[in-house]
Backbone as ProteinMPNN parsed JSONL, in Angstrom:
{"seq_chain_A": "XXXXXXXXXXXXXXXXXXXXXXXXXXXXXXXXXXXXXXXXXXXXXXXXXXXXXXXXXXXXXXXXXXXXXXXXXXXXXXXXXXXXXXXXXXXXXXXXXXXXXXXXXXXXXXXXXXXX", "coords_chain_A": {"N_chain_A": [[0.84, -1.188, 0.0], [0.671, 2.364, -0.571], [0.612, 5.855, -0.266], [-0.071, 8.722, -1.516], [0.016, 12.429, -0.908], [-1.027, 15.458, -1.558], [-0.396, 18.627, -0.376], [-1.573, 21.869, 1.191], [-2.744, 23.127, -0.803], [-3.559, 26.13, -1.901], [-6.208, 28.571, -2.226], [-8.458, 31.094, -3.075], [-11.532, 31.781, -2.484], [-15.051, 31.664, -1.962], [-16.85, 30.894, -0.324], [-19.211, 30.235, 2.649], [-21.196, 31.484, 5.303], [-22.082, 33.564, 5.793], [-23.267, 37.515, 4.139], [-21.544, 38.783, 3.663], [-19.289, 37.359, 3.27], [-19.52, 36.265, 1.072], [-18.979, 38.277, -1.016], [-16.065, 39.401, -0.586], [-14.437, 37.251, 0.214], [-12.362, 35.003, 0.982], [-9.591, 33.082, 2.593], [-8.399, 29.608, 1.805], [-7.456, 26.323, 2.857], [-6.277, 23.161, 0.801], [-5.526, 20.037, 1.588], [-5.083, 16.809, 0.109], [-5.306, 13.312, 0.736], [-4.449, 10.262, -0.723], [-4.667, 6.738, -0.526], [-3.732, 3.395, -1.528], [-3.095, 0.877, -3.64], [0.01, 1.357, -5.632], [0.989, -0.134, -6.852], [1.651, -1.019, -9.134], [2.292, 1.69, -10.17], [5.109, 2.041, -9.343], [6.389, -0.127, -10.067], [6.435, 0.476, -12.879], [6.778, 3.358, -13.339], [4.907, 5.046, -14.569], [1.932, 7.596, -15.399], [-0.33, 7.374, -16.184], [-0.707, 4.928, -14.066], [-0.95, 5.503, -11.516], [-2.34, 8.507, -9.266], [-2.413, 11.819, -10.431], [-1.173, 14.578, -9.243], [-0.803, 16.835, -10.077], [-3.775, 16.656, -11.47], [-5.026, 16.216, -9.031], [-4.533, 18.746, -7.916], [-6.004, 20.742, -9.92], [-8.571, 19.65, -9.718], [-9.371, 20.422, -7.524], [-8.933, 23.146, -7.001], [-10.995, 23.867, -9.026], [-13.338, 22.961, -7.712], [-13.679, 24.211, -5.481], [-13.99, 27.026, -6.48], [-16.885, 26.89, -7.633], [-19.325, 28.288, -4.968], [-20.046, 27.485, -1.614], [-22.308, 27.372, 1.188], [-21.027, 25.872, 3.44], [-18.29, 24.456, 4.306], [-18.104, 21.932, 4.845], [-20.095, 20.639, 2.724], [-18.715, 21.733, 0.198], [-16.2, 20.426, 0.554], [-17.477, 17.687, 0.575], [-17.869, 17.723, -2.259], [-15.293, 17.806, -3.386], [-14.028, 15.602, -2.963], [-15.816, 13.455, -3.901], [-15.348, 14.226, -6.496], [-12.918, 13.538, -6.896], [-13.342, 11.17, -6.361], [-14.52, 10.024, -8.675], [-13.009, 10.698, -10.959], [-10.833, 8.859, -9.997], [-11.76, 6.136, -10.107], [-12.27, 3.104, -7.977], [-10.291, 1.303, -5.729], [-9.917, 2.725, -3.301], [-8.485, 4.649, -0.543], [-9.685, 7.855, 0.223], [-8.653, 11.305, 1.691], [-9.8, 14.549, 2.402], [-9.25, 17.534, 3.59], [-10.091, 20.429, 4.721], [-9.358, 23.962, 4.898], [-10.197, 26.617, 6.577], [-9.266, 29.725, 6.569], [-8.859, 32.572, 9.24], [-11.663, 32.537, 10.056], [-14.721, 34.26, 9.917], [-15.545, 34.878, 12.859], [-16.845, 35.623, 15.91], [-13.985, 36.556, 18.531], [-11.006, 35.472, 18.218], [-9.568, 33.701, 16.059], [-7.899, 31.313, 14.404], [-8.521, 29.579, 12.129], [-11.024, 27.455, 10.765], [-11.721, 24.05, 10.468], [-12.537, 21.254, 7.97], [-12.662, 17.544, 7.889], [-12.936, 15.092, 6.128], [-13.202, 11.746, 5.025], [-13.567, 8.981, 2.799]], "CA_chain_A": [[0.0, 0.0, 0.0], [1.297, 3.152, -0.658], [0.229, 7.118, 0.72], [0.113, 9.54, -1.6], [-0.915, 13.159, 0.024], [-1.047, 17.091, -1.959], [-0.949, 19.014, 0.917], [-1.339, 23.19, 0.813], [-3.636, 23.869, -1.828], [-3.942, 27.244, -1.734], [-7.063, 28.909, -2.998], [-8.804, 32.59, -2.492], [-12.938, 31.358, -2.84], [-16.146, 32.452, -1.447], [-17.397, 29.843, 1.115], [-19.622, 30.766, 4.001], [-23.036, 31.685, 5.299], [-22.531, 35.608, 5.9], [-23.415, 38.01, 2.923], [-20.013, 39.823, 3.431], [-17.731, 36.436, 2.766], [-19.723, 36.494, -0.746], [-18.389, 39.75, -1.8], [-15.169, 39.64, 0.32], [-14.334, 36.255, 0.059], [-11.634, 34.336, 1.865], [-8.519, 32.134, 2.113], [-8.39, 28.638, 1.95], [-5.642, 26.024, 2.306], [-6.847, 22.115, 0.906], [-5.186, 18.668, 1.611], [-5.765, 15.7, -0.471], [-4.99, 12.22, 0.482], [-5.101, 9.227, -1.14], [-3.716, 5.64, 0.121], [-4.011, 2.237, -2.294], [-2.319, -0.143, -4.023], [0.407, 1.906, -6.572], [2.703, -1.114, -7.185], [1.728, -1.333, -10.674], [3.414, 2.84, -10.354], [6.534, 1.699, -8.662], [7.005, -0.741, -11.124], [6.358, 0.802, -14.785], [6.993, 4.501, -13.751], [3.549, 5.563, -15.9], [1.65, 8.407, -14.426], [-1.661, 6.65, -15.713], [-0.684, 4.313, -12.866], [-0.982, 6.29, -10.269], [-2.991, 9.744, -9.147], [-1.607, 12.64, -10.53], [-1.136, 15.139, -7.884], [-1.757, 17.91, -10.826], [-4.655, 16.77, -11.644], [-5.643, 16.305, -7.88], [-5.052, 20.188, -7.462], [-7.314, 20.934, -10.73], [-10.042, 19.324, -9.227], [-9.804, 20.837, -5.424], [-9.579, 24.374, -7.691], [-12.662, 23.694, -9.753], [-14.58, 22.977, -6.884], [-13.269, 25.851, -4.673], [-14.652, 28.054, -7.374], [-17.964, 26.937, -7.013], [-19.307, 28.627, -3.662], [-20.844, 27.136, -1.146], [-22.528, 28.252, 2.175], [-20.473, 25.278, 4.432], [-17.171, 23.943, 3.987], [-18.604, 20.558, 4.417], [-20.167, 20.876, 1.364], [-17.685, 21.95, -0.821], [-15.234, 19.521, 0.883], [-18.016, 16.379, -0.164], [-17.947, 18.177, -3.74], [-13.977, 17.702, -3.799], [-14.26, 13.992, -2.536], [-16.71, 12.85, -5.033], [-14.983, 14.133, -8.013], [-12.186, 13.051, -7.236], [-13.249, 9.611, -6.421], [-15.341, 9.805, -9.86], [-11.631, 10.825, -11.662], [-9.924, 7.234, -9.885], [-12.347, 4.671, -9.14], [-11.297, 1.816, -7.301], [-10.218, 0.673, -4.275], [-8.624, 4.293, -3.081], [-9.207, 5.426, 0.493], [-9.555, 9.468, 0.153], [-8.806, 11.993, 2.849], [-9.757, 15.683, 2.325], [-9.206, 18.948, 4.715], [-10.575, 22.009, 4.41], [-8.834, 24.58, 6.037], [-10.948, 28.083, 6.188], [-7.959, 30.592, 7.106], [-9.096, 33.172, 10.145], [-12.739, 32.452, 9.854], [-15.394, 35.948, 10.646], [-16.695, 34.487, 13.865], [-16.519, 36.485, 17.381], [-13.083, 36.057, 18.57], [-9.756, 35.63, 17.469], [-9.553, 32.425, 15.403], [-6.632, 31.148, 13.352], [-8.627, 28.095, 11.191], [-12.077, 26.553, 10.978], [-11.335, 22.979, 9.675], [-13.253, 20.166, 8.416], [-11.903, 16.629, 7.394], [-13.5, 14.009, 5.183], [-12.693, 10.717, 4.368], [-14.119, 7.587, 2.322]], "C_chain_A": [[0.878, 1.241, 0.0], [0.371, 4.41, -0.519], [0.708, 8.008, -0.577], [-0.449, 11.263, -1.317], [-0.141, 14.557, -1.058], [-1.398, 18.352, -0.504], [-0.667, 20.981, 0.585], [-2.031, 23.632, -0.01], [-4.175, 24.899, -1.927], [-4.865, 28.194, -2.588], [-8.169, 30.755, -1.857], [-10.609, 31.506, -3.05], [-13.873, 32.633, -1.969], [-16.931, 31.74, -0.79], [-17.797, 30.693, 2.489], [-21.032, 31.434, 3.797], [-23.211, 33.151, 5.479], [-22.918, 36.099, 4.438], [-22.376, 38.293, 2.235], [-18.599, 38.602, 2.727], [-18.373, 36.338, 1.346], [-19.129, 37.447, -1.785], [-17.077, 39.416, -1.488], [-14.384, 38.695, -0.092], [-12.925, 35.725, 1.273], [-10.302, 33.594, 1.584], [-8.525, 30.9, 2.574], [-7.242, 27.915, 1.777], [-6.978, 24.197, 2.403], [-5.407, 21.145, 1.468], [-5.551, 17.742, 1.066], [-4.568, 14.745, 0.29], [-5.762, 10.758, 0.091], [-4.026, 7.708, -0.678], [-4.517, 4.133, -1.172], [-2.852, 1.238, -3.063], [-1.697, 0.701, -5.324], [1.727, 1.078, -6.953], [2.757, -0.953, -8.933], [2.767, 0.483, -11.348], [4.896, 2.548, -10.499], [6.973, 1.059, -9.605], [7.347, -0.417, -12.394], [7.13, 2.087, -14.812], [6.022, 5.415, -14.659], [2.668, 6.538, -14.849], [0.404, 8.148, -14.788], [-2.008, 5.447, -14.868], [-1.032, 4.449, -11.228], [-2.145, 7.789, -10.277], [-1.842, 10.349, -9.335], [-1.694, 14.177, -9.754], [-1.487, 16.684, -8.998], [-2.778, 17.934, -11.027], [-5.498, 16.956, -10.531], [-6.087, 18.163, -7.745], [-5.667, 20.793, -8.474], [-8.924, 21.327, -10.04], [-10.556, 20.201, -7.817], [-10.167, 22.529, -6.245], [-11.042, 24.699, -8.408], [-13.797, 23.903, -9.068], [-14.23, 24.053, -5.45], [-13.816, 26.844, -5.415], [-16.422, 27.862, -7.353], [-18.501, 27.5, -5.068], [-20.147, 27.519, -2.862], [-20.966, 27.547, 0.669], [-21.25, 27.223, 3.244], [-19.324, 24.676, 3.555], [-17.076, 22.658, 3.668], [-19.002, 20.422, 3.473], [-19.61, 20.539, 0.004], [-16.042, 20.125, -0.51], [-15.665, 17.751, 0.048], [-17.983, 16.345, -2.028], [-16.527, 17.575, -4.285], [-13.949, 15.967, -3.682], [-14.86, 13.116, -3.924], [-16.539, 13.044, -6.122], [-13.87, 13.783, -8.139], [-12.209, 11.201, -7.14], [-14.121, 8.972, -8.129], [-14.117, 9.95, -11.112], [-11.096, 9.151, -11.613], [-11.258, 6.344, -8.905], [-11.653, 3.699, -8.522], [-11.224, 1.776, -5.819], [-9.073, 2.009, -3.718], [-9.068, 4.608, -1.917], [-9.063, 6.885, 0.922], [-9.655, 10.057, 1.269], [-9.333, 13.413, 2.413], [-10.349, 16.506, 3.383], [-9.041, 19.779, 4.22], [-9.829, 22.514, 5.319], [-9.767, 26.011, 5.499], [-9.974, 28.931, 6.85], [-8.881, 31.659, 7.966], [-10.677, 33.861, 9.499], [-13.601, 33.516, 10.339], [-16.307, 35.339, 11.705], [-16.021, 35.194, 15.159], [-15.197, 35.755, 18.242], [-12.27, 35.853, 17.519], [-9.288, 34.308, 17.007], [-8.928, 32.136, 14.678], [-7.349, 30.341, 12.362], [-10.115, 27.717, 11.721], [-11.316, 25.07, 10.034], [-12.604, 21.982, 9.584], [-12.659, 19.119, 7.429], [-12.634, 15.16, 7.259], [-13.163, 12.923, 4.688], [-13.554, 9.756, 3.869], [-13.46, 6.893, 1.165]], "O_chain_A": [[1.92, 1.122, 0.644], [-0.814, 4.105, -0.654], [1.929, 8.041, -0.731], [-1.643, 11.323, -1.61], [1.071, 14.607, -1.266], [-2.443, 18.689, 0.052], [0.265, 21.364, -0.121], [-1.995, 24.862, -0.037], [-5.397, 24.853, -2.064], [-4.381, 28.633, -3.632], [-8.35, 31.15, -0.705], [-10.588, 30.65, -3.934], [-13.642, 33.773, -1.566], [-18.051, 32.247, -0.737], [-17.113, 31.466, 3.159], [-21.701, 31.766, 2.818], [-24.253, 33.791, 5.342], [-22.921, 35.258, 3.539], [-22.102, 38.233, 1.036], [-17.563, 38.802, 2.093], [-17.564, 36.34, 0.418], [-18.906, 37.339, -2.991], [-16.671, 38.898, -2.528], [-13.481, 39.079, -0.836], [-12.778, 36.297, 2.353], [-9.92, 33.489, 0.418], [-8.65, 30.819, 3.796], [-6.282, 28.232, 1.074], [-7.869, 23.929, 3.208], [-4.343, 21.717, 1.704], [-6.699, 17.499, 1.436], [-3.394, 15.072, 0.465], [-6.872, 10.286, 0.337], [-2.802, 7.769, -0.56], [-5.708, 4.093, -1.481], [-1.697, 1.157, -2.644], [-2.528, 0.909, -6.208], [2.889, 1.385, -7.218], [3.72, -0.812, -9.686], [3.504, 0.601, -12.327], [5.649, 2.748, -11.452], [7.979, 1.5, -10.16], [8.325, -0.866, -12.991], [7.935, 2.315, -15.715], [6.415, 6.361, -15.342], [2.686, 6.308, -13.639], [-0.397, 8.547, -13.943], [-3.133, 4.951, -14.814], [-1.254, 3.736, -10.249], [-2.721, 8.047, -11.333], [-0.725, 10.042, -8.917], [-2.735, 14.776, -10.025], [-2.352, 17.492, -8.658], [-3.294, 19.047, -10.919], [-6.527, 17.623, -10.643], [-7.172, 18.723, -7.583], [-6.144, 21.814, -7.979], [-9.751, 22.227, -9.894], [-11.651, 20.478, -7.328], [-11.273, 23.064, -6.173], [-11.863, 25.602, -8.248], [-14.807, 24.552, -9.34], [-15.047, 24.368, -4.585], [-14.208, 27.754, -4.684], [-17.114, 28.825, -7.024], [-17.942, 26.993, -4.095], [-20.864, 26.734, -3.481], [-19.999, 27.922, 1.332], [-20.492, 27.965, 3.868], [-19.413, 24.457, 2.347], [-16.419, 22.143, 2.764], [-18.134, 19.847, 2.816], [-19.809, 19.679, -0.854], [-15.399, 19.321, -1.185], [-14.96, 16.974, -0.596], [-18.043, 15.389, -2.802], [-16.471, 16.974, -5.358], [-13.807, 15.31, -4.714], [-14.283, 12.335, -4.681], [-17.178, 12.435, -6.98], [-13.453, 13.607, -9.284], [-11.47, 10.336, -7.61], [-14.224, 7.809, -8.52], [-14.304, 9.333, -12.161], [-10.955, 8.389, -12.57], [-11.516, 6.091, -7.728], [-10.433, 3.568, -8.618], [-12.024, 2.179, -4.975], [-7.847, 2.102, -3.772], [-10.25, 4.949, -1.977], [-8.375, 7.148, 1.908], [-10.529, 9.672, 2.045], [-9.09, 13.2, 1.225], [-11.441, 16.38, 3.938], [-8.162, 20.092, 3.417], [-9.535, 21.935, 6.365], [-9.955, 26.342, 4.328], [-9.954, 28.668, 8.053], [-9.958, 31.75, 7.378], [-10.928, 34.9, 8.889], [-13.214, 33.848, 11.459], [-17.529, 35.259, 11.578], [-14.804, 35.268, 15.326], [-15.291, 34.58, 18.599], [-12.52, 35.956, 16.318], [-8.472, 33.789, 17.768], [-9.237, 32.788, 13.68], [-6.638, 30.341, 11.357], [-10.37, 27.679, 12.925], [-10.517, 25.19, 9.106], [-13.435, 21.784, 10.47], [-12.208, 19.486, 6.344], [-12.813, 14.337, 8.156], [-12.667, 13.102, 3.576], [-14.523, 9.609, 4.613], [-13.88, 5.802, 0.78]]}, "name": "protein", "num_of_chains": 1, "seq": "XXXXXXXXXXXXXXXXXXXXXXXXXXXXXXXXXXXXXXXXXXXXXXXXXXXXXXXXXXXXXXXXXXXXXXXXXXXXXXXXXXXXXXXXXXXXXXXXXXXXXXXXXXXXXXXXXXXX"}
């Protein structure tokens, strides 16, 4: 089994339930991981063997551009297209990070973290 993980995905969006993060918008940081069987990689060297960690951050962009009011959301949006990219036997992680979220108090990070 082998771990591969995109970590940092840095994206400006518009996520959230106020009016003002619609206009305003925000900073986001993603994480993808993915864990499965990439022997048939290791062995050939072919990058239709494996997930390609470009295409991973495509997809997390794509769907960062769509808004949505919860992070959860958007996070199940990123999940599901990327498991619709590599079918199979892949067990996907993805974390949202919402960078110093507009809630009362001084808050570095809302997070939320998804796997199947």
């Amino acid at each position: 089994m082998g771990l591969i993980q995109v970590n940092g995905i840095r994206v400006f969006a518009y996520h959230g339930c106020l009016a003002e993060e619609s206009r305003i918008g925000g900073h986001f940081l993603v994480d993808v991981q993915v864990e499965g069987d990439f022997g048939e990689a290791e062995r050939g060297d072919r990058l239709e063997r494996t997930v390609d960690y470009g295409r991973v951050t495509t997809i997390v962009k794509e769907q960062m551009a769509q808004r949505s009011n919860l992070i959860e959301h958007v996070s199940r949006r990123i999940l599901d297209r990327l498991r619709s990219e590599w079918p199979g036997d892949h067990r996907w992680r993805v974390r949202l990070v919402k960078e110093r979220p507009p809630v009362q108090g001084d808050v570095d990070q809302a997070v939320y973290v998804l796997e199947g």
